[in-house]
VOGU-3710 file (C-alpha; in Angstrom, 3 decimals, decimal comma):
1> xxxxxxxxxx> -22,205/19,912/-40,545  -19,414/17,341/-40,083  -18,385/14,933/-37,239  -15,534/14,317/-35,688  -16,427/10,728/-34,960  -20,168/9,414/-35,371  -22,103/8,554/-32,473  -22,262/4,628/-32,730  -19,822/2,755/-30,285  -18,373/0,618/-33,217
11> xxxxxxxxxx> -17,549/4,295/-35,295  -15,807/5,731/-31,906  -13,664/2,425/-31,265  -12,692/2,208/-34,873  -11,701/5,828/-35,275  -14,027/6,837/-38,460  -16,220/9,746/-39,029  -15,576/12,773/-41,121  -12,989/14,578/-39,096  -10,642/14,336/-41,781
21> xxxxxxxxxx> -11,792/17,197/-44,167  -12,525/19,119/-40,548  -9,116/18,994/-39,378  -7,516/19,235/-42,562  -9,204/22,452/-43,454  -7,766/23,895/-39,930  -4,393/23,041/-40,401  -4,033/23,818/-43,576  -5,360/27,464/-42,825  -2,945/27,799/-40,082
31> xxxxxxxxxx> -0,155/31,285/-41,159  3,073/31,882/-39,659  1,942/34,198/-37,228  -1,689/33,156/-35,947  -2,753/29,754/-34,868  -5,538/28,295/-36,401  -8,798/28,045/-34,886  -8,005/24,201/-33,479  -4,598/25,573/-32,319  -5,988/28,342/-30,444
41> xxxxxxxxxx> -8,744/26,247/-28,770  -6,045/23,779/-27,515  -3,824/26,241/-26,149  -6,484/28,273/-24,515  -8,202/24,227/-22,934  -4,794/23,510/-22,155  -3,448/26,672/-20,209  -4,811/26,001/-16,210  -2,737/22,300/-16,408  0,779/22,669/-16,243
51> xxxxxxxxxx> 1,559/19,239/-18,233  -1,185/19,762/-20,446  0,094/23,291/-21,835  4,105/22,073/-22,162  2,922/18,892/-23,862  1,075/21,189/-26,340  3,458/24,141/-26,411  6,349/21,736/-27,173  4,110/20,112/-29,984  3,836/23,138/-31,634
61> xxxxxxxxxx> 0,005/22,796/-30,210  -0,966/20,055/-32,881  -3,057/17,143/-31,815  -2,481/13,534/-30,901  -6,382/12,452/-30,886  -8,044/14,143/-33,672  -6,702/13,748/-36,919  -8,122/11,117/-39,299  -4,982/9,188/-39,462  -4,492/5,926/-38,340
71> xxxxxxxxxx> -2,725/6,367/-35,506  -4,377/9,067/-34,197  -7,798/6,621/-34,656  -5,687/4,226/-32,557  -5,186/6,176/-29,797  -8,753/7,528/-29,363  -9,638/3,648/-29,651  -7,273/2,674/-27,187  -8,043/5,287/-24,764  -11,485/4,484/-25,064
81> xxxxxxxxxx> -11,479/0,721/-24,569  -8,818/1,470/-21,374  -11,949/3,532/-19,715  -14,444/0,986/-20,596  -12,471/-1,714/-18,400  -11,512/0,816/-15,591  -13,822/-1,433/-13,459  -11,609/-3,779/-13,720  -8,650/-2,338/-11,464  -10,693/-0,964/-9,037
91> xxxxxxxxxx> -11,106/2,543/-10,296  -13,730/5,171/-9,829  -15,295/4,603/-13,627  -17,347/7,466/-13,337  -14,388/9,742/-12,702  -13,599/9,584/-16,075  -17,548/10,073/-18,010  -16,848/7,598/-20,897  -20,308/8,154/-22,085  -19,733/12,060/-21,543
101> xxxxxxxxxx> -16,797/11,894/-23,515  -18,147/10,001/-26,771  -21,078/12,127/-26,790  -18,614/15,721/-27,152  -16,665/13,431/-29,445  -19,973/12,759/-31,423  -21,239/16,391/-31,378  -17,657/18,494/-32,518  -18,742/21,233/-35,393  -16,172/23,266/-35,377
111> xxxxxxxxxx> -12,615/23,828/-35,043  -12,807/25,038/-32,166  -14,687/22,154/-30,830  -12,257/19,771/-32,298  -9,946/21,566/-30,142  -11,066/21,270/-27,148  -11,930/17,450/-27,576  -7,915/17,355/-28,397  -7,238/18,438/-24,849  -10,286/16,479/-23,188
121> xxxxxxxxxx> -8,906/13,544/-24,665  -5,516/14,161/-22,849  -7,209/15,299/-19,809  -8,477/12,408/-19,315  -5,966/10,083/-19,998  -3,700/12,202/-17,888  -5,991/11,065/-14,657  -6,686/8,084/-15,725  -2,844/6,992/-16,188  -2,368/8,404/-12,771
131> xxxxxxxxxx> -5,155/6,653/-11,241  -4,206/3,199/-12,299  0,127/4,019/-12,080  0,031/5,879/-8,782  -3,518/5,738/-6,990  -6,576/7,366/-6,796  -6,218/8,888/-3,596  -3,159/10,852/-2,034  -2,152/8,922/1,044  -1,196/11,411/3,627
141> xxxxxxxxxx> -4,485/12,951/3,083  -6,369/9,650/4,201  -4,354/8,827/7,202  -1,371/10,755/9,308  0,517/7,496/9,302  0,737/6,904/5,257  4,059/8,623/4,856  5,038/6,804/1,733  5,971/8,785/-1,235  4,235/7,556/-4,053
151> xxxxxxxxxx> 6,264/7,837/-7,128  4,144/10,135/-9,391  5,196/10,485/-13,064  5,215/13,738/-14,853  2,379/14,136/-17,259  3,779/15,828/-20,201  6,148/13,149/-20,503  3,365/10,673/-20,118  1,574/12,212/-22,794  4,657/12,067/-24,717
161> xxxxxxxxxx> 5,431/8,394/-24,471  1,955/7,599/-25,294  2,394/9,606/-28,516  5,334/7,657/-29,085  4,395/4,232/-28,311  1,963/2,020/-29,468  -1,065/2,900/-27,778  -2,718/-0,349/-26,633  0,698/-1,143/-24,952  1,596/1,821/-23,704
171> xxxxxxxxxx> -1,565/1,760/-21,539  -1,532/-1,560/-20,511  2,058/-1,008/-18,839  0,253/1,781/-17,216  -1,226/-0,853/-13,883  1,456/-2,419/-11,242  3,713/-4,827/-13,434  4,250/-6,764/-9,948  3,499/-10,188/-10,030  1,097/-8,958/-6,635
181> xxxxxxxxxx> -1,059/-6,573/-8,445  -1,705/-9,574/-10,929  -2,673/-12,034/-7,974  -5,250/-9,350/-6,665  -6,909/-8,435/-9,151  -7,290/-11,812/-10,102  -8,778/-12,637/-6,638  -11,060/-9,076/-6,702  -12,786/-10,949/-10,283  -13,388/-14,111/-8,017
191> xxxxxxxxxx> -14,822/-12,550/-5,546  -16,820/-10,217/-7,667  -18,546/-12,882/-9,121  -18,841/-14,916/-5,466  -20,862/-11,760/-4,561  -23,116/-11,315/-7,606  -24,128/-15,134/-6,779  -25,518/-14,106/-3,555  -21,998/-14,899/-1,107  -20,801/-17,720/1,572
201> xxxxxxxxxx> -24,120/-17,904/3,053  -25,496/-17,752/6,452  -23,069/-16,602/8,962  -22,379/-19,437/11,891  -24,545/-17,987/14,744  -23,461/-19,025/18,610  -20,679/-19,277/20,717  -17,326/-21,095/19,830  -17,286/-25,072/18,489  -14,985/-27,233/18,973
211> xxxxxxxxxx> -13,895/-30,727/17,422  -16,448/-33,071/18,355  -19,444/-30,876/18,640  -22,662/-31,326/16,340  -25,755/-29,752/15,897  -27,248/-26,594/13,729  -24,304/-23,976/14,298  -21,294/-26,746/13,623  -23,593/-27,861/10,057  -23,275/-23,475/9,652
221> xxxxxxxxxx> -19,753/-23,611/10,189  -19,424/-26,451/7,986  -21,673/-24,711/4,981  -19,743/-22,032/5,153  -16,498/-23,419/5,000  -17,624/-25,097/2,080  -18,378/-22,321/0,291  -14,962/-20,651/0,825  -13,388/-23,954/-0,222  -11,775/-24,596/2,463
231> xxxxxxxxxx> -13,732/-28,018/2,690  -15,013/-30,874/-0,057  -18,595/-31,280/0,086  -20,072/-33,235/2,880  -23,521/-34,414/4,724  -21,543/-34,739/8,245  -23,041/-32,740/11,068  -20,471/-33,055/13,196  -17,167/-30,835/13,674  -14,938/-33,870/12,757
241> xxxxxxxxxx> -11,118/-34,249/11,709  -11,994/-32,611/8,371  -13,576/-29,833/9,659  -11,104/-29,368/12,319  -8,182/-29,745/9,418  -10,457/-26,881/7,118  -10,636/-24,450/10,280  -6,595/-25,190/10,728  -6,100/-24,065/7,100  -8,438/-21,176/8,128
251> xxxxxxxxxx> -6,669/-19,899/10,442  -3,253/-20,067/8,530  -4,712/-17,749/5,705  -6,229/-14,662/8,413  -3,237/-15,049/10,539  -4,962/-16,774/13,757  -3,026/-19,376/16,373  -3,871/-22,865/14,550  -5,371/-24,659/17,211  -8,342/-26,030/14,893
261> xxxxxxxxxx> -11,415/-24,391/17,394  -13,592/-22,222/15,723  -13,382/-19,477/18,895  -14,365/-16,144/19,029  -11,333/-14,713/17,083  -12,035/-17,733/14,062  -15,897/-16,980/13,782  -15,346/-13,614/13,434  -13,122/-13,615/10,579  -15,378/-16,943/9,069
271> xxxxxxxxxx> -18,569/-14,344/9,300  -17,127/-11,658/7,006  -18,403/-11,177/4,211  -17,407/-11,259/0,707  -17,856/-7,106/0,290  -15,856/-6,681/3,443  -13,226/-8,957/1,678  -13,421/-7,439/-1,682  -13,302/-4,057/0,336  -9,617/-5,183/1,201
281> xxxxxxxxxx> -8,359/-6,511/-2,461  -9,438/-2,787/-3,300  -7,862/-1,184/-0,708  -4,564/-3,572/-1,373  -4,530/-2,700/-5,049  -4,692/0,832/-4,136  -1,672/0,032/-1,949  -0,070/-1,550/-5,145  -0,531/1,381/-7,087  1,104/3,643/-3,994
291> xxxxxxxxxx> 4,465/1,747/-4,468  4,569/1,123/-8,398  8,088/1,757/-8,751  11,664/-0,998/-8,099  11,851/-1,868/-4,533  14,799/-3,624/-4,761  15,405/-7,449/-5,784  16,191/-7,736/-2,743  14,580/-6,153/0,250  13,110/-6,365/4,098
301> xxxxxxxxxx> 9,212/-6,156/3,675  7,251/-5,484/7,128  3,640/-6,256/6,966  2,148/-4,429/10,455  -1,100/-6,282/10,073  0,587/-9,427/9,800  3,269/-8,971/12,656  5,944/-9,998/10,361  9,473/-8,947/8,950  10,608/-10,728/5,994
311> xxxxxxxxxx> 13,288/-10,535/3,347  12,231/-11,189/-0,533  14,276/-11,831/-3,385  12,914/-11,924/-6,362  9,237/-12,420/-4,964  10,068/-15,276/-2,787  10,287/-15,070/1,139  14,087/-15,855/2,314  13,539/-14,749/5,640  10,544/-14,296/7,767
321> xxxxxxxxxx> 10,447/-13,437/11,618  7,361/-12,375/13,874  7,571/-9,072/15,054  5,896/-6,473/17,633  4,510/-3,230/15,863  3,459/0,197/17,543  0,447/-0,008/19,557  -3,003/0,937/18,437  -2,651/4,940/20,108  -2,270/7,985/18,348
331> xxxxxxxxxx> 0,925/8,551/18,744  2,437/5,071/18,661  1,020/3,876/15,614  3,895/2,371/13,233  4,243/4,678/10,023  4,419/3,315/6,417  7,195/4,394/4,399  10,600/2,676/2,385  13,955/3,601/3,434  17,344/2,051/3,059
341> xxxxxxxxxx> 19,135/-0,135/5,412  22,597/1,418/6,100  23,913/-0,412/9,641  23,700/-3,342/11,560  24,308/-1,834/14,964  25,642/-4,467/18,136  24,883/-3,331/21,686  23,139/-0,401/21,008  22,747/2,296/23,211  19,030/3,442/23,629
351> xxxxxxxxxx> 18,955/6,845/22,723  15,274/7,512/24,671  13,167/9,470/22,217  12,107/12,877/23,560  8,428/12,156/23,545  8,696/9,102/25,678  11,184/10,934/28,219  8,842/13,979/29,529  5,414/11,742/28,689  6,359/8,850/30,601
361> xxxxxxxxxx> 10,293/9,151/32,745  9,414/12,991/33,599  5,996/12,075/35,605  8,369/9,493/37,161  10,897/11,371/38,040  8,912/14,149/38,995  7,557/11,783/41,947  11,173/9,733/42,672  14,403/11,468/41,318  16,237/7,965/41,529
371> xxxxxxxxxx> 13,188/6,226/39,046  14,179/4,962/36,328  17,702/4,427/37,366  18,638/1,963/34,561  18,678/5,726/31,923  21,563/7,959/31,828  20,282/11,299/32,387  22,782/13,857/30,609  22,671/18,070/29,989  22,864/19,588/27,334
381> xxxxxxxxxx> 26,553/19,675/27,010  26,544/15,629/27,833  27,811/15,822/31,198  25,653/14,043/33,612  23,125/14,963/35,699  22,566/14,787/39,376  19,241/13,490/39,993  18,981/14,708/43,457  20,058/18,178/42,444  17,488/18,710/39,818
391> xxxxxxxxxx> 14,097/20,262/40,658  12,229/18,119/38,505  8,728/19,786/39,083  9,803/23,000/36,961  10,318/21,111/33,577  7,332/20,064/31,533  7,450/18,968/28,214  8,002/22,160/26,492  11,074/22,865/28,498  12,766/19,685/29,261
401> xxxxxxxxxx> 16,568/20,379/28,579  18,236/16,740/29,441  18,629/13,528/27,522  18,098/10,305/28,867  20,321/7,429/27,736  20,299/3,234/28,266  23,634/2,226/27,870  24,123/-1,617/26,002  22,933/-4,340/28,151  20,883/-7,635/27,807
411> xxxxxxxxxx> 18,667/-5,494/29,105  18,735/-2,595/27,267  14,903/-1,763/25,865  16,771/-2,577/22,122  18,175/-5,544/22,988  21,442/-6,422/21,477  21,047/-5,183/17,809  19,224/-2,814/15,877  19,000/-2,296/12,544  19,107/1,329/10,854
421> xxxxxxxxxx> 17,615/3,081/8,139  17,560/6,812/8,954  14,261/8,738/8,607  12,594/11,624/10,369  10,672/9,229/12,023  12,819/7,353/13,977  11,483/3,948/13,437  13,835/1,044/12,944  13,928/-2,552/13,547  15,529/-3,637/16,939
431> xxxxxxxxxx> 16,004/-6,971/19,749  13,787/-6,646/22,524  14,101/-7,896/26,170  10,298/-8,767/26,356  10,048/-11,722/24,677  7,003/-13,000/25,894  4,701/-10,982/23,550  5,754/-12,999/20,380  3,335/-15,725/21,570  0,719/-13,290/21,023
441> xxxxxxxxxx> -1,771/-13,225/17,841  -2,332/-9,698/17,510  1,138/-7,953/18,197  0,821/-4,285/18,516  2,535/-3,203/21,948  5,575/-0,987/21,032  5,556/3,123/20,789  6,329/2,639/17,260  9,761/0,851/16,699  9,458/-2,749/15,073
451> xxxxxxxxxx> 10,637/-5,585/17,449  12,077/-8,749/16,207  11,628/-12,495/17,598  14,846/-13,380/16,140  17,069/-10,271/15,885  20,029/-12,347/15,304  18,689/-14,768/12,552  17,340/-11,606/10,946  21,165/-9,976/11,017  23,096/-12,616/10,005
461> xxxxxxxxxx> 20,413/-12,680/6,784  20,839/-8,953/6,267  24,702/-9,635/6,161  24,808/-12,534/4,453  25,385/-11,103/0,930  28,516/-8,977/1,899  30,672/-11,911/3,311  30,438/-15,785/3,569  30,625/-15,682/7,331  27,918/-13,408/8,337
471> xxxxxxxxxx> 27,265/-14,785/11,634  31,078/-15,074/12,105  30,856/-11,187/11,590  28,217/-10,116/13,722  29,481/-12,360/16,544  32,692/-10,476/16,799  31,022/-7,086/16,921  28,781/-8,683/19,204  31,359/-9,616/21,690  33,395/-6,800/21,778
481> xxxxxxxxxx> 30,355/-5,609/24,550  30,415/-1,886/23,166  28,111/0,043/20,840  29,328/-1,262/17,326  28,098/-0,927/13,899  28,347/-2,924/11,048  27,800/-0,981/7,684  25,271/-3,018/5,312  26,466/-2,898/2,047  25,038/-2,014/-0,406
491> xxxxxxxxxx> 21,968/-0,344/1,573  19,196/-3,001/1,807  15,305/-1,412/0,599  13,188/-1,704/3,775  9,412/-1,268/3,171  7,151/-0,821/6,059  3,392/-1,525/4,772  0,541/-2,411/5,793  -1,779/-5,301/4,096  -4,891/-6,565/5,231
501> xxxxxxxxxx> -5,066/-8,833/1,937  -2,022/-10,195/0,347  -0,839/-12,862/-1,483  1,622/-15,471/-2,096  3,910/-16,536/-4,766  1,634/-19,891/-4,906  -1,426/-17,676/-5,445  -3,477/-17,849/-2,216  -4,800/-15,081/-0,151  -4,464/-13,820/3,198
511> xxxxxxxxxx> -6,566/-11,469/5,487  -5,216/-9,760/8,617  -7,572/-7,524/10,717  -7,217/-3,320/10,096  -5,484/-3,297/13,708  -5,340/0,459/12,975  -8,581/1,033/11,196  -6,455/2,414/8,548  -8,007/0,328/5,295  -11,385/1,552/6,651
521> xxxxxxxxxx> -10,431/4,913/6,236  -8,653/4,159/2,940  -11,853/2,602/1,763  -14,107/5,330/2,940  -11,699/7,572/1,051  -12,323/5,306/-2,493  -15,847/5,289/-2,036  -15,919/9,045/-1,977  -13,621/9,278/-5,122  -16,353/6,718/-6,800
531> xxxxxxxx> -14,873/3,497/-6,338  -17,802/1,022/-6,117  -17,736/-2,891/-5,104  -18,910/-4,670/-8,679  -21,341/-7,336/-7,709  -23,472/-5,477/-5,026  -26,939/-5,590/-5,910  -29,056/-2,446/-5,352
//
């Protein structure tokens, strides 16, 4: 009886065995009107996936796998060397039964058999290539507020471009080609090996330290931020001007007010550990894989964990601003998508969302007709509403008929500028009033819109590739006092994400705390789909 491949691991690789005669023999039996044995076996293992079976169809059902050609040994080789280093990006290795896989490969007999392998071999790399090109998990499923499209490719064509192109290279496009992906997985290696070598060490036990302070907890603190290299080695035992310079830098990378105290806020991001960290890189590549496709050389990047808007060009930050994000509630929670800038808008009128009108104005009005006085109550045919006239206890919020209005002000609750990029969700980017939250760390206070520290540094930016006087132009719409848009052109990509470990162009990391539990839930959701941390010791 003949193999298709034998079972060593050197035979599989190099595509030998004594499929040749196997295959041969098949196709060579095949009339004009039956399919052979292999063909029939592939259309039949082919038929419940709708790539699989128009891949085949179109190819007349003939194989890409398991001839004894050369380039058909190539692909099997490729294929099998891409699942052997699945680790490496995070996937769930198990998913994809490498050692199942080589052992059917080992045991084909018949035709038939050799058929079947044909389509196994596609099967697989039909999930793996989605796994590492679009992600392992499907977002909405994980969370309500991943509302990203993820740009998932059509399978037949995949398989059709890997039959074209050379194999090793083909697959190797497959992962994020953003310089981001690169930087993360590079940083999910480090800390992989961090963790097989036993971690950072003991966590700092106590209450805050500050500068000046000695004793066991401060020699801790010191250890520790050794070990994350934040510090050169040293025998001091006292929280000196290095340490207070290594808790400074600290704080920069996990987002934390710099003021060089190790307080409760410091110690608690010092104290996680590395699997919590390399919990995040995971979670982040994931994210990667989510938005594999152009975002524009130029675009407006949000990070909610990080309480910043920024515009990129070609990788590098431009612009950045702070910014205030949807609160931590159900229903205020900032969504994750990508849209498309269209407007600039000047002295915008607050149109009040219909959720916020009869869940918090109605209750008011309900109890003082004249709250809320600064809105513009109007019917449905726009014509305002008497206040006193209206029986406010017979609407609830099923049958509220009115809208409610802010015209532009300084004071209006979007400030003096807003910028648009139309979605079902009605997020966008806007001025605020309340300035005073921009001095805090964590920055989630808004029912969902994205408030800017400096709305008008952020506009003139947006506008400043459509004339040389962008300020100049946004002043004058500014002063005109009315509601006045300015079209951006051409539409600017805006991302709204959501990173708890990112990167820089200069290659270090940053950690933000999951202010929505969101990458808990994301990780949770890997786990389950098989995605272990490399380095844990059983």
């Amino acid at each position: 009886m003949t193999k298709m491949v034998d079972s060593g691991r050197r035979t599989l690789l190099t595509g030998g065995g004594a499929a040749a005669a196997l295959w041969l023999s098949g196709a060579g039996a095949a009339s004009a009107t039956a399919l052979t044995a292999f063909r029939q076996a592939v259309a039949e293992s082919a038929a419940q996936d709708e790539a699989l079976s128009e891949f085949y169809r179109n190819n007349d059902f003939a194989g890409i796998w398991t001839s004894d050609s050369a380039a058909d040994a190539a692909r099997r080789a490729a294929l099998l060397e891409a699942l052997d280093q699945a680790a490496t990006h995070g996937l769930p290795v198990a998913a994809y039964d490498l050692p199942g896989l080589e052992a059917r490969m080992a045991a084909v007999r018949t035709q038939r058999d050799l058929g079947e392998i044909e389509v196994e071999l596609s099967r697989v790399l039909l999930r793996y290539a989605r796994d590492i090109q679009t992600g392992i998990l499907t977002p909405r499923k994980v969370d309500p507020g991943l509302v990203l499209t993820v740009p998932l490719r059509d399978g037949a064509e995949v398989l059709r471009g890997f039959a074209k192109a050379s194999p090793r290279g083909y697959l190797r496009r497959l992962a994020p080609q953003a310089p981001e992906y690169a930087r993360l997985m590079k940083e999910k290696l480090r800390l992989e090996r961090l963790l097989a070598a036993g971690g950072w060490g003991p966590k700092v036990r106590g209450g805050a330290l500050k500068p000046g302070q000695s004793g066991e907890n401060v020699v801790a603190l010191r250890n520790r931020l050794i070990a994350m290299g934040y510090m050169r080695r040293t025998a001091s035992a006292t929280y000196d001007a290095d340490m207070q310079k290594a808790v400074q830098l600290f704080q920069v990378d996990h987002g934390i007010s710099t003021d060089g105290v190790a307080g409760e806020s410091t110690l608690r991001e010092i104290n996680a550990q590395v699997e919590d960290r390399l919990a995040s890189i995971l979670v982040a590549m994931e994210r990667e894989r989510w938005m594999n496709m152009p975002r524009g050389e130029r675009h407006v990047w949000v990070n909610l964990t990080d309480f910043t808007a920024q515009i990129r060009e070609h990788d590098k930050v431009t612009f950045e601003t702070r910014a205030v994000v949807g609160a931590n509630r159900a229903d205020r929670r900032t969504p994750e998508f990508s849209d498309q800038m269209e407007v600039v808008v000047a002295n915008p009128t607050w149109n009040v969302p219909r959720s916020i009108s009869v869940k918090e104005y109605l209750p008011m009005l309900k109890r003082n007709p004249n709250a809320a006085g600064h809105l513009r109550i109007t019917d449905r045919r726009g014509r305002l509403v008497d206040r006193e006239a209206v029986d406010w206890s017979a609407y609830n919020e099923h049958n509220f008929p009115f809208d409610m209005k802010q015209p532009p002000s300084s004071g209006n609750a979007l400030g003096l500028v807003k910028f648009l990029f139309p979605n079902r969700w009605n997020i966008y980017l806007h001025d605020t009033p309340a300035k005073s939250l921009f001095k805090r760390e964590v920055r989630a206070f808004s029912h969902g819109c994205i408030r800017l520290m400096d709305p008008f540094d952020f506009a003139y930016a947006v506008l400043s590739k459509q004339t040389d006087d962008p300020k100049g132009l946004f002043k004058k719409h500014l002063n005109s006092r009315r509601e006045s848009p300015i079209p951006v052109e051409p539409a600017l990509p805006v991302h709204i994400t959501y990173r708890t470990a990112f990167t820089t162009a200069k290659g270090r990391i940053g950690y933000r705390r999951d202010v929505y539990g969101r990458d808990g839930r994301v990780f949770a959701a890997l786990k389950d789909a098989g995605v272990v941390l490399d380095g844990v010791h059983s």
